[in-house]
N, C-alpha and C positions, 0 to 999 in steps of 0.2 A: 080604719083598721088598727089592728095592737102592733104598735111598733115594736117589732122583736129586732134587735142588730146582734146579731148571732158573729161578732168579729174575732178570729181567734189571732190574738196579741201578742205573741211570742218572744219571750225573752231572751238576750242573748243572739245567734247565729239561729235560731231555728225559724226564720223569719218564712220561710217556704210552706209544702204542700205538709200541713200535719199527718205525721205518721198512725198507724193504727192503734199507737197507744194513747194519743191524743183521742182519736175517736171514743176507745172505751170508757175515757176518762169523761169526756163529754155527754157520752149517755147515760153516765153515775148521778149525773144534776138530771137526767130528763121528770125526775116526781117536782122537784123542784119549779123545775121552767111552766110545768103543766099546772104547776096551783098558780105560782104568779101569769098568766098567760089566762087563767080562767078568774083568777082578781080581778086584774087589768080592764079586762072585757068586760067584768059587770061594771068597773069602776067609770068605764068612758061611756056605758051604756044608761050611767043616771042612778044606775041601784045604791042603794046602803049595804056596804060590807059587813059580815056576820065574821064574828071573831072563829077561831077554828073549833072545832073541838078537840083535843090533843087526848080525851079519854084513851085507854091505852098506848098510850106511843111512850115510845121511851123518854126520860129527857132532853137527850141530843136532837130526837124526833120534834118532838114540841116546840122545843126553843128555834128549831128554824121554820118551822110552821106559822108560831108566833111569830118572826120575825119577819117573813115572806108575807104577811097580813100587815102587819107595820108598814112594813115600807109603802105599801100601796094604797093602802088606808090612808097616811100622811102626806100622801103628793095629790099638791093642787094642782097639777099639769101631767097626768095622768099621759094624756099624748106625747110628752117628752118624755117615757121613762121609757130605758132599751137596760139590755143585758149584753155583757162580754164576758171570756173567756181569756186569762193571762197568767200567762206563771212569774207571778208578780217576787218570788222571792230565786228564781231560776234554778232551781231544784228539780224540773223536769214535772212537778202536778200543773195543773191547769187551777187556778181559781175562779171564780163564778161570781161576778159584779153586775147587782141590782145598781142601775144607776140612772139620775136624770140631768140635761142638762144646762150648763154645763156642770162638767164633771162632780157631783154631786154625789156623792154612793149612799144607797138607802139599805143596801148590805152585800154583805165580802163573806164567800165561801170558801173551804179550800176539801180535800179529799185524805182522808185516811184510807189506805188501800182504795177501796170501792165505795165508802160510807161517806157521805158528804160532811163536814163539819161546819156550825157555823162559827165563824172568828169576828164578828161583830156589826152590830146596824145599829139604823138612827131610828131616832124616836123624837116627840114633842119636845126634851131638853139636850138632846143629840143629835150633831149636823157630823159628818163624813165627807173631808175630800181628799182628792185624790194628789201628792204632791210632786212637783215635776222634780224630784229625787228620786221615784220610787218610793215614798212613801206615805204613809197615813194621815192624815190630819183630823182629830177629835175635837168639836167645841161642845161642853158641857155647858150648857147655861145654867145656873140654879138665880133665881127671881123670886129676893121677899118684897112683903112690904116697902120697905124703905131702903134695905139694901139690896144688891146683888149679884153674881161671880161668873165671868165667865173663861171656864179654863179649856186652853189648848192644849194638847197633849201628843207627840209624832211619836208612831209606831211602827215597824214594819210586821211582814209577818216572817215568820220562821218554821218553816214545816206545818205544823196543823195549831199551831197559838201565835196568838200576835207579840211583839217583841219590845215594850215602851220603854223610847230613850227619855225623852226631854217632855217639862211637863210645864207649863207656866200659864200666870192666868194675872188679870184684874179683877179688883172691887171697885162698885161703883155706888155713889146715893143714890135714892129716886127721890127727888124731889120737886110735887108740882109738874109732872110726869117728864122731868129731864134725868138724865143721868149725869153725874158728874165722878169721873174715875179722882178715888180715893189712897188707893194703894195699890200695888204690883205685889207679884207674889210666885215660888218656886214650889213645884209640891215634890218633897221629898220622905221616902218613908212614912207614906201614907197623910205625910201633917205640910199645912201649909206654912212656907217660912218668907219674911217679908224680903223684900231685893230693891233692887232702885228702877230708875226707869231705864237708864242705860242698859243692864243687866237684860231686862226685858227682849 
């Protein structure tokens, strides 16, 4: 069957029976939980996944549609992927974590009023995890030829966008299908600046 873990994670003191504004908060993901939940099921059942069609939807629409197709699409362990519930920034919303594991997150939702937002997922160059800070962890792979980068980046989120502190990464050769790390690196202002390996 489709592993749903329906866990509500509570931040702070509110570790008990969630209140009713939990609930309605919980039902604002239920379109959400229902496309990945009918993903899932074709995905453990052998099908080939069809990308959505997001004709009329809004952007915010789309982009988690698209994203809820992503994640499920991309996981080769389709029986390890569960979803939770946590107000990961303890503001009182509930966020919505696609995740498999371990702790791996394939996408991070959070709520404007009623309206779900998505605040970011993985994809083929994007891995997501979860950090025992409460925070984010981003690996951006970019993979040329000869060369190639992989950058970490720690986020939290903040109300309905995510909040990135620290961003750092290597370069590496490929050569002869080895890698051998070339340089370290800080992305500040959009641009990467080199650093030493301590700094790392």
């Amino acid at each position: 069957g489709v592993l749903l873990c329906a866990v509500a994670l509570l931040a702070g003191t509110s570790c008990g029976t969630p209140d009713l504004s939990y609930e309605k908060q919980k039902a604002a993901y239920d379109g959400i939980i229902a496309e990945y939940t009918a993903l899932l099921t074709a995905k453990q059942n052998g099908e080939t996944l069809t990308p959505p069609d997001t004709t009329g939807m809004s952007e915010g629409e789309a982009a988690i549609s698209e994203a809820v197709y992503t994640a499920v699409n991309i996981t080769n362990f389709p029986e390890d992927m569960a979803y939770t519930y946590w107000d990961m920034d303890g503001n009182g919303t509930l966020e919505l974590l696609l995740m498999t594991s371990p702790p791996i997150l394939k996408a991070v939702f959070t709520l404007d009023g009623e309206t779900p937002v998505l605040l970011g997922h993985a994809d083929e160059n994007v891995t997501w995890y979860y950090g025992t800070k409460g925070e984010l962890i981003r690996i951006h792979k970019a993979l040329g030829e000869e060369q190639g980068n992989n950058t970490l980046t720690y986020a939290r989120v903040a109300g309905t966008a995510l909040t990135e502190d620290t961003s750092f990464g290597v370069t590496y050769e490929i050569k002869d299908g080895k890698r051998t790390i070339i340089g370290y690196y800080e992305m500040a202002d959009g641009e990467k600046q080199t650093i030493d390996k301590e700094r790392y």
